[in-house]
Every structure is written in C-alpha cells, then in structure tokens.
VEXTORZA-74360 format. One record per atom (N, C-alpha, C): atom name; x, y, z. Coordinates in pm, 1 decimal, decimal comma. Atoms other than C-alpha are relative to their C-alpha. Layout:
+------+----------+----------+----------+
| atom |       xx |       yy |       zz |
+------+----------+----------+----------+
|   CA |        X |        Y |        Z |
...
+------+----------+----------+----------+
***
This chain:
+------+----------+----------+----------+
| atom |       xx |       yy |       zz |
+------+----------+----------+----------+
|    N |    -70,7 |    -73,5 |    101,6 |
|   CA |   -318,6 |  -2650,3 |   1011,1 |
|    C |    100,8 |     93,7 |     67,2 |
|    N |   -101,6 |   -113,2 |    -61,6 |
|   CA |     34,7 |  -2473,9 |   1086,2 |
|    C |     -5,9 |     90,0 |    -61,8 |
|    N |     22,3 |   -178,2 |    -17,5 |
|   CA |     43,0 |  -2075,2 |   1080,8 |
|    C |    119,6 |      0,7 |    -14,9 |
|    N |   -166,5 |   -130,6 |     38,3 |
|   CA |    375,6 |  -1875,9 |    979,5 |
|    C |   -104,6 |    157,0 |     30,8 |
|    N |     54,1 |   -153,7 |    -16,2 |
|   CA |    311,6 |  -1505,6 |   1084,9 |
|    C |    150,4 |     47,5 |    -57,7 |
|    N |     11,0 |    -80,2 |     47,0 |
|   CA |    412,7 |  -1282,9 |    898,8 |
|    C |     -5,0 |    131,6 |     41,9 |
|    N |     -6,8 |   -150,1 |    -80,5 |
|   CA |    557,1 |   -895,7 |   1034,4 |
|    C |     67,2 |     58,1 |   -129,5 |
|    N |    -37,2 |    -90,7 |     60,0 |
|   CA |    600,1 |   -671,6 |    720,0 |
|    C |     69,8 |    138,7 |     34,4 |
|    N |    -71,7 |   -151,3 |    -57,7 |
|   CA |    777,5 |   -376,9 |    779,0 |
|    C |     48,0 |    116,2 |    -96,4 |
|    N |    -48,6 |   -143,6 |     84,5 |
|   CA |    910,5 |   -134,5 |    501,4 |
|    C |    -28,6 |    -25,8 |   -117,1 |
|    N |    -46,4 |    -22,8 |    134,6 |
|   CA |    921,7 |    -84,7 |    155,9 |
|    C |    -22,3 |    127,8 |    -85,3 |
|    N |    -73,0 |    -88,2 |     45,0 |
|   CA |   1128,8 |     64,7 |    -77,8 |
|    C |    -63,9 |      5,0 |   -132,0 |
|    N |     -2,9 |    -36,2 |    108,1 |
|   CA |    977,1 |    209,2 |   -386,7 |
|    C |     90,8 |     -9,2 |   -112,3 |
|    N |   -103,8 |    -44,1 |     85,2 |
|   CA |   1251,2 |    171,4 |   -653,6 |
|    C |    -10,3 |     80,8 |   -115,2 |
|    N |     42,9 |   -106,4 |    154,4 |
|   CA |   1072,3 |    294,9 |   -979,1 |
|    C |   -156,2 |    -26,4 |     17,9 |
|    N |    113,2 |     51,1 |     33,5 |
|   CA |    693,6 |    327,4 |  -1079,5 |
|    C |    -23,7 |    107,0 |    -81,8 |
|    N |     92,3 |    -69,8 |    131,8 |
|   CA |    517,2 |    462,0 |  -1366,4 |
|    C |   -142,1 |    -58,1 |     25,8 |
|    N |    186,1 |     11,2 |    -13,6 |
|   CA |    147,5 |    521,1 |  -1330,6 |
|    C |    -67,9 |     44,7 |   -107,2 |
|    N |     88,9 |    -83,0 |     79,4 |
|   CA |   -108,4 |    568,2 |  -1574,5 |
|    C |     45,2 |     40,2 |   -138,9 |
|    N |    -40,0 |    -60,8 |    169,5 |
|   CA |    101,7 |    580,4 |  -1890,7 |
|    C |    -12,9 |   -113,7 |    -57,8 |
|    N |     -7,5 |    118,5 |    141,1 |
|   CA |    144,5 |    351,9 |  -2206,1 |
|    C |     97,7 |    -94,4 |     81,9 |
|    N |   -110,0 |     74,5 |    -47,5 |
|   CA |    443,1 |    190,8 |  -2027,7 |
|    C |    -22,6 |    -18,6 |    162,2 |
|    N |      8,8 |     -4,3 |   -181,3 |
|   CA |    298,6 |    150,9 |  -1681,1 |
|    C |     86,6 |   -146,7 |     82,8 |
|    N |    -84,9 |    126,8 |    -61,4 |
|   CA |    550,4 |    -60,5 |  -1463,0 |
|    C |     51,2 |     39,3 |    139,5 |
|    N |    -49,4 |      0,0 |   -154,7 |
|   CA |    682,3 |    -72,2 |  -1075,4 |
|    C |    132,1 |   -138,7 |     30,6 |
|    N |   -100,4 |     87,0 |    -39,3 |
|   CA |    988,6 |   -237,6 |   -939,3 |
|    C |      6,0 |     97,2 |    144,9 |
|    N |    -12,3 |    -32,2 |   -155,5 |
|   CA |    994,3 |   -244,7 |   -540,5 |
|    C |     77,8 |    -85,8 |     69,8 |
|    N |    -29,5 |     91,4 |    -98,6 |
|   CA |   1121,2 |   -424,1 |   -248,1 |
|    C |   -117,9 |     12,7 |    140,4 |
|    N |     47,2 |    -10,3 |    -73,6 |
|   CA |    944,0 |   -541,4 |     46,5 |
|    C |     99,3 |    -93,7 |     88,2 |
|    N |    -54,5 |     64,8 |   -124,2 |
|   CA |   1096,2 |   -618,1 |    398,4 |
|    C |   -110,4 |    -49,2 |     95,1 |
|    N |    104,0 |     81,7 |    -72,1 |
|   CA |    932,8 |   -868,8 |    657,5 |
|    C |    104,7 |    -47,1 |     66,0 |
|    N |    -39,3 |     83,9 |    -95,2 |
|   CA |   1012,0 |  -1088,8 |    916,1 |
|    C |    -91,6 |   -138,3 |      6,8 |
|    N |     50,4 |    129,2 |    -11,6 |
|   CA |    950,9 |  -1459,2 |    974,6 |
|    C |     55,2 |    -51,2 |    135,2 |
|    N |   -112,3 |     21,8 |   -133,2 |
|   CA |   1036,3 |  -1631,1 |   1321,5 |
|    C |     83,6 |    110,4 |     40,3 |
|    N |    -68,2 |   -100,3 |    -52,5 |
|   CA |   1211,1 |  -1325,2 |   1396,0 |
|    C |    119,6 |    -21,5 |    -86,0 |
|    N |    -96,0 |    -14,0 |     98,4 |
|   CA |   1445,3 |  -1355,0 |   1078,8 |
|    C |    -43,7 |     88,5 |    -61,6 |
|    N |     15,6 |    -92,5 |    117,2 |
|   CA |   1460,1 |  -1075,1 |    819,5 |
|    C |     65,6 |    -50,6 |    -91,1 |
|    N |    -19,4 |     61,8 |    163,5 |
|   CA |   1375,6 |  -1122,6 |    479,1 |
|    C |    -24,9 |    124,4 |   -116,0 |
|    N |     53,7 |    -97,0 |     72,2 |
|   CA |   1322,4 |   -922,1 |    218,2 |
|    C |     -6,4 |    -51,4 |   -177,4 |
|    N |      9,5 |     35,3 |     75,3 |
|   CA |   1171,1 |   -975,0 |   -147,2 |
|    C |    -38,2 |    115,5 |   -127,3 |
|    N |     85,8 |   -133,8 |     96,4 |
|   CA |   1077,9 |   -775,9 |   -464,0 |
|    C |   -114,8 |    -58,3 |   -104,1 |
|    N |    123,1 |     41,2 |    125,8 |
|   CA |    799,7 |   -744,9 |   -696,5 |
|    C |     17,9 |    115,3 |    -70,7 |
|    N |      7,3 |    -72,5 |     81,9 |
|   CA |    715,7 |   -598,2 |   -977,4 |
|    C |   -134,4 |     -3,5 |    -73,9 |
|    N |    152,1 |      6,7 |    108,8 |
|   CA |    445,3 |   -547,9 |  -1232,0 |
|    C |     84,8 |     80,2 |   -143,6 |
|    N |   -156,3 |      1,4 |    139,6 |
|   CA |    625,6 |   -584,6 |  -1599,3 |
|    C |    -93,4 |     79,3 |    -38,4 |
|    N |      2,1 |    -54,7 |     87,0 |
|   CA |    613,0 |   -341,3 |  -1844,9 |
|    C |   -129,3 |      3,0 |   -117,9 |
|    N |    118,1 |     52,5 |    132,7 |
|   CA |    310,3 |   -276,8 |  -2077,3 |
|    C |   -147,0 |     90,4 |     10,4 |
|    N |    118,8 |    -51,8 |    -37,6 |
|   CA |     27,2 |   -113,0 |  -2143,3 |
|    C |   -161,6 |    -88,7 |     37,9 |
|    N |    120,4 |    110,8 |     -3,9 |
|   CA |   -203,6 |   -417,7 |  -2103,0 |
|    C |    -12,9 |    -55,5 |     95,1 |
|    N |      9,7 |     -9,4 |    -77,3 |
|   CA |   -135,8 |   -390,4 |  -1779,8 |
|    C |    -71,4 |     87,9 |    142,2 |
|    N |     95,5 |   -102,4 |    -70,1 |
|   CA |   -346,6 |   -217,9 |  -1482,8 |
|    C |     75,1 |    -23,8 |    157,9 |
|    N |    -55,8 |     10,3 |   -116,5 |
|   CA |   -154,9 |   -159,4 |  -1151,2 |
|    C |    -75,8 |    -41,7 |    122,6 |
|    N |    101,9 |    -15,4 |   -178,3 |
|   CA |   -480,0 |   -123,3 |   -907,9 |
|    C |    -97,3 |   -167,6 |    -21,2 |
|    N |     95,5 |    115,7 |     62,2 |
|   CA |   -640,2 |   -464,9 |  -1112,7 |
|    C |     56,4 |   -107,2 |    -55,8 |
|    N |   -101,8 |    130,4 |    -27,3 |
|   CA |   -388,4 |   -699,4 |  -1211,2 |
|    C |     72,1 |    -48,7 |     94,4 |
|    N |    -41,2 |     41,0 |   -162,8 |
|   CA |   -188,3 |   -892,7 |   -958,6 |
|    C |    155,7 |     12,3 |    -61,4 |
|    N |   -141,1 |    -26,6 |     23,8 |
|   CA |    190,7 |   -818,5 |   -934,5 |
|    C |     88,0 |   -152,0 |     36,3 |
|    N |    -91,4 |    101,8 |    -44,9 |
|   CA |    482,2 |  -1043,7 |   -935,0 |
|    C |     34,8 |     10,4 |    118,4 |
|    N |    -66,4 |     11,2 |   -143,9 |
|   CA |    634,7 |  -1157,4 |   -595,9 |
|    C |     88,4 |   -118,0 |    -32,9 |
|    N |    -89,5 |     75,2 |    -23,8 |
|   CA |    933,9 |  -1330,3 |   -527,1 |
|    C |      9,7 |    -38,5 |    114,6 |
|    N |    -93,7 |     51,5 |   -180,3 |
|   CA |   1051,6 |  -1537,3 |   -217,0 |
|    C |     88,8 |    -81,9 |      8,5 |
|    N |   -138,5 |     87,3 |    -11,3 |
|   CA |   1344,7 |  -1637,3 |   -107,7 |
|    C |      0,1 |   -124,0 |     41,0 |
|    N |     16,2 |    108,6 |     -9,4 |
|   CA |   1447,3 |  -1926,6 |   -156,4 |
|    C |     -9,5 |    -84,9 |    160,4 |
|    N |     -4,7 |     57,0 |   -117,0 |
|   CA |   1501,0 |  -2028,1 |    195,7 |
|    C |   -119,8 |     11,3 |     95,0 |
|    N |    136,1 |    -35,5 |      1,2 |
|   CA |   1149,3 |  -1924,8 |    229,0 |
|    C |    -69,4 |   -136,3 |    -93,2 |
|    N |     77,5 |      7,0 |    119,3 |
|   CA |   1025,8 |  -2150,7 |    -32,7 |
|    C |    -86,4 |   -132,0 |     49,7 |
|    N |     43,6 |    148,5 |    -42,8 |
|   CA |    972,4 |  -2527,8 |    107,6 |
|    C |    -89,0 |     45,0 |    143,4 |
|    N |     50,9 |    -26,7 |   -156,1 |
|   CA |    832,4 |  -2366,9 |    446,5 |
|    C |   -165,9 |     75,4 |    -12,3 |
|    N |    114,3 |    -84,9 |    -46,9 |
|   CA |    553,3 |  -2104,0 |    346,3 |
|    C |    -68,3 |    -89,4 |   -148,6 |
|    N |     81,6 |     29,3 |    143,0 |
|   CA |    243,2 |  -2129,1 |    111,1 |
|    C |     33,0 |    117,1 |    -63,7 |
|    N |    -18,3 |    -98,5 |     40,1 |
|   CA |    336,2 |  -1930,8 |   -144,1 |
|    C |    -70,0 |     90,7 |    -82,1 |
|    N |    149,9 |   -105,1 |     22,8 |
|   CA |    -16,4 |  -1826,5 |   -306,6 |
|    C |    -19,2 |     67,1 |    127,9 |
|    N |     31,8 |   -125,4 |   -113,8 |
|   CA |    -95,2 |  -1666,9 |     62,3 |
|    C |    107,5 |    130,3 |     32,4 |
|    N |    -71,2 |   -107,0 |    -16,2 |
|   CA |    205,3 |  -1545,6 |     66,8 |
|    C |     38,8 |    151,4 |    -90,3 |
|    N |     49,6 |   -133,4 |    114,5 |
|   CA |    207,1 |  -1334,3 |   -291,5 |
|    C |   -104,7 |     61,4 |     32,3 |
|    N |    109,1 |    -98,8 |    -24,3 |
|   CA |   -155,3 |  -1229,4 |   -196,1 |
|    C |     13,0 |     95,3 |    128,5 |
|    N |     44,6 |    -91,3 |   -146,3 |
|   CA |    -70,0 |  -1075,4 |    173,3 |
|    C |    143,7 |     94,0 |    -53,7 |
|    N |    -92,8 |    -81,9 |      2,6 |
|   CA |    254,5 |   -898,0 |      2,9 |
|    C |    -27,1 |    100,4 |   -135,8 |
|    N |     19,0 |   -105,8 |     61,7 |
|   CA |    104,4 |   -762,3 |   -280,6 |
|    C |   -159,0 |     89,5 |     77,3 |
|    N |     70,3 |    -92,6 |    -91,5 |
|   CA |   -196,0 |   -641,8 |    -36,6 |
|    C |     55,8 |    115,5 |    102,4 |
|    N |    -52,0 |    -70,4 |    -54,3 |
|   CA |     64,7 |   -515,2 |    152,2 |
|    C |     49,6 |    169,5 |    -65,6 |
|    N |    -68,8 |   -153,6 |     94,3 |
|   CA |    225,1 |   -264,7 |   -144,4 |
|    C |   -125,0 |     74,0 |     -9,5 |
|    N |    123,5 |    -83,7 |     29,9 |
|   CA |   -137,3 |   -190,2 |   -224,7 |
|    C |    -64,0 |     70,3 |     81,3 |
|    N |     80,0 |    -66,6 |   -104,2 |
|   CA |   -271,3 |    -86,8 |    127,1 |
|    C |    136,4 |    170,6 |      2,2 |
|    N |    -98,2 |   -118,1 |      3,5 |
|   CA |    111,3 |    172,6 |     66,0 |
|    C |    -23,3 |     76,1 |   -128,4 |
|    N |     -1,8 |    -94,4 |    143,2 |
|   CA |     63,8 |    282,8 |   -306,0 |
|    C |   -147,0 |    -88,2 |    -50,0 |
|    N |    120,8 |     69,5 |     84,7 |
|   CA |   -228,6 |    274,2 |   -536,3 |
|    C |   -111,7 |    110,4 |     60,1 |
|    N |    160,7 |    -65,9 |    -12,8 |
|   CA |   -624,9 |    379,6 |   -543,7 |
|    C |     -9,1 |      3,4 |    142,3 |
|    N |    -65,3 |     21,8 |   -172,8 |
|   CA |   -580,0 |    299,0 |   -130,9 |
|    C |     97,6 |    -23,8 |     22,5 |
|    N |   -115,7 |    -15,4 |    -92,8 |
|   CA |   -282,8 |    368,7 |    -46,8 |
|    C |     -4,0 |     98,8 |    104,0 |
|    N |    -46,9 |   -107,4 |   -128,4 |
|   CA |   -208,0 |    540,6 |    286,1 |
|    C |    188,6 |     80,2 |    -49,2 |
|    N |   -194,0 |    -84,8 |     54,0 |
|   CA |    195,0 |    632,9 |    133,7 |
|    C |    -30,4 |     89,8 |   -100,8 |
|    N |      6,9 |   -137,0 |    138,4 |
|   CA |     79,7 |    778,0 |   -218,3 |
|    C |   -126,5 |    -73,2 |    -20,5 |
|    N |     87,4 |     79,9 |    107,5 |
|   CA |   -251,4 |    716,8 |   -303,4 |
|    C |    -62,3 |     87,4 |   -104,9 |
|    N |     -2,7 |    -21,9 |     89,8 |
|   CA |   -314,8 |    766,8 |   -652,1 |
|    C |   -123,0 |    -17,3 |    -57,1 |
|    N |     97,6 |     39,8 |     78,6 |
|   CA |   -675,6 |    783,9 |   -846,7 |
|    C |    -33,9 |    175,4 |   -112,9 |
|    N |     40,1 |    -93,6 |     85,2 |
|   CA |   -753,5 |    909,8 |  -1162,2 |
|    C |    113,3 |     68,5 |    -95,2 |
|    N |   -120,9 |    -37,6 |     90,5 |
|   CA |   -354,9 |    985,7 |  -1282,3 |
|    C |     16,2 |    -22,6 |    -97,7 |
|    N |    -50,2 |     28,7 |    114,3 |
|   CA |   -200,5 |    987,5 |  -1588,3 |
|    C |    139,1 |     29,7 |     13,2 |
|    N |   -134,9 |    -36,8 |    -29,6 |
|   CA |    173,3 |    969,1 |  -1616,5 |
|    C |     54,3 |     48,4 |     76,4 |
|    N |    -41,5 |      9,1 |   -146,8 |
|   CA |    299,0 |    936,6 |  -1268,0 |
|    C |    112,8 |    -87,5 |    -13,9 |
|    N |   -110,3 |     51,1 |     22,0 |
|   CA |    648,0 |    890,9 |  -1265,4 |
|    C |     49,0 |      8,1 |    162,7 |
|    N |    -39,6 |    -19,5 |   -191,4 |
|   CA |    788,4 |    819,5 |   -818,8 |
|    C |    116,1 |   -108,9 |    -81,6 |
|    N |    -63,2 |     82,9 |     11,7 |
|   CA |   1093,6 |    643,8 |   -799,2 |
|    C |     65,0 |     33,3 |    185,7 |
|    N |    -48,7 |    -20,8 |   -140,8 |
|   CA |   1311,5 |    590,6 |   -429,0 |
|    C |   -104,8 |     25,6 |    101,0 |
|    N |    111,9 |    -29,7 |   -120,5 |
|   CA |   1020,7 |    610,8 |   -167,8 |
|    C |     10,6 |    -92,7 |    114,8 |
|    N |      2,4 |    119,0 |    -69,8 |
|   CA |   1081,8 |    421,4 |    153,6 |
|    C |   -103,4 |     26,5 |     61,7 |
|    N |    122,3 |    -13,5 |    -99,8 |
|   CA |    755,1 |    366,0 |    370,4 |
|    C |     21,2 |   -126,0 |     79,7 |
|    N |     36,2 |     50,5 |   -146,9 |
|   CA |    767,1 |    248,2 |    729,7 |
|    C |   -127,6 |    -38,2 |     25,5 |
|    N |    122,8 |     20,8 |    -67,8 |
|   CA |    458,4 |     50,0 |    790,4 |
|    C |     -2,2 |   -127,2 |     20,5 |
|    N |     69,1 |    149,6 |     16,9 |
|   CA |    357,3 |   -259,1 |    961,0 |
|    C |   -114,1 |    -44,7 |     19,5 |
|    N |    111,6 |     74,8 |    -18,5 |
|   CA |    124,1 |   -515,3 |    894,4 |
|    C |     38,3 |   -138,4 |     52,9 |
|    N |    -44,4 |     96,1 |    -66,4 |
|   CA |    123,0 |   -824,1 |   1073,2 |
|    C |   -125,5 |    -92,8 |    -55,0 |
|    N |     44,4 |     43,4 |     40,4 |
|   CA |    -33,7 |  -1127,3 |    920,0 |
|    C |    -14,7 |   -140,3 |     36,1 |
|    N |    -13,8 |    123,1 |    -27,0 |
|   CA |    -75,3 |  -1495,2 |    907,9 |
|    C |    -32,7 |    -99,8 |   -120,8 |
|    N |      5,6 |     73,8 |    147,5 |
|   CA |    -26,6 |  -1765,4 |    615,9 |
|    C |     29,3 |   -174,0 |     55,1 |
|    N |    -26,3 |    119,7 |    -13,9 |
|   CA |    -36,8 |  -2125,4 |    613,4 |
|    C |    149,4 |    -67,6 |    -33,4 |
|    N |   -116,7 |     57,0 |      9,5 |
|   CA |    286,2 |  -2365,0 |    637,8 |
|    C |     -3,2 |    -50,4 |   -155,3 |
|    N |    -30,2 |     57,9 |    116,1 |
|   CA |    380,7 |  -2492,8 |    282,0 |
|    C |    -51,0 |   -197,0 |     12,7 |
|    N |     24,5 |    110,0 |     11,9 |
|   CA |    208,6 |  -2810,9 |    230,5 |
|    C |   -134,2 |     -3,2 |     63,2 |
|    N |     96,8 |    -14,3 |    -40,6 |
|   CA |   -136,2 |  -2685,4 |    371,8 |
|    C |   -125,5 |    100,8 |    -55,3 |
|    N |     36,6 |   -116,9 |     84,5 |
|   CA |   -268,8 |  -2481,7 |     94,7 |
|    C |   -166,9 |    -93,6 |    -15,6 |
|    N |    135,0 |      4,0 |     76,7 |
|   CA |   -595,5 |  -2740,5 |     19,9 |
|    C |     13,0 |     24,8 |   -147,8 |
|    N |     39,1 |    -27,0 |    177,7 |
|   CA |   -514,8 |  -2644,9 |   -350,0 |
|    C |    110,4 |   -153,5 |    -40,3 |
|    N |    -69,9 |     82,2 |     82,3 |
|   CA |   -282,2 |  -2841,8 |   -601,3 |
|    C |    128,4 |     39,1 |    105,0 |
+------+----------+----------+----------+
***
C-alpha cells in the first residue's frame, strides 16, 4: 500500500460562531505534499442542528490533489487537524462550555505531520 505524507502547517481562522443558534466556521488550512504547497478550506454550514466538537466538517481538496490522495483519510486527518487548533481540545482556542463565541481572522502556526493512503487504496467503495 502507497503512503502520501502529509506536513500541515497553518491555519487561518476566517469566521466562527460557537455555541449560538447559527453556529458556523469558515477556515483555511495549509499543507504540503511532496514538498508542494497546498492549501484547502472547510467549513461547517450554518445551523443550529449542527455541533462543531461532534459533527464532521466539510473539507475540500484541490483538485490536483484529487486522483492522487484518499480522500476519506484525507478529510479525517484535516479536520483532526482544525480540531487538535480550535474546539473542546484545542491547543489555539480551546473552547468548552461557551455560548455565543464569535473569533474571526486567527492564524495558527502548527505542524502536524501525517500519513494517508494513495487514492485507489482506501479498501472501501
């Protein structure tokens, strides 16, 4: 089974609402692949029927990303990534127990370094 690693490196907070009726986040995350930089965003839409620390967030990857990685490992190690920065464990802001938590603009410097299977080695569908 081929390996892609995976070197996260920053991300940029753009908006988040915590803990209200309208709880929602729009971010970016930067990484590296082969020693290319990439960078993707997620989000977690709008709604109160949503739970930031317990639902799973959107992720995007670029397309030139897309035929190469798995992209279930790859949503799970990038939204682990925002979550080990913001949230109930976060080391950047961590948050338990808020109500109406409004951050927007936050950049955090941190890496994690990872490893995900090549696209076409997932074992699933």
């Amino acid at each position: 089974m081929k390996k892609i690693q995976l070197l996260f490196k920053k991300c940029i907070q753009d908006s988040q609402d915590y803990g209200s009726d309208n709880e929602h986040m729009i971010s970016r995350i930067f990484y590296e692949v082969d020693g290319v930089d990439y960078e993707c965003n997620v989000r977690q839409p709008y709604g109160e029927s949503f739970s930031f620390d317990e639902d799973p967030i959107e992720v995007e990857a670029p397309k030139e990303l897309g035929k190469k990685i798995n992209y279930g490992q790859f949503r799970d190690e990038v939204e682990n990534y925002y979550k080990q920065i913001v949230g109930s464990s976060g080391r950047g802001i961590n948050i338990q127990g808020g109500t109406n938590i409004r951050m927007q603009n936050n950049t955090f410097e941190m890496e994690y370094r990872t490893e995900i299977d090549e696209a076409g080695y997932s074992g699933g569908w």
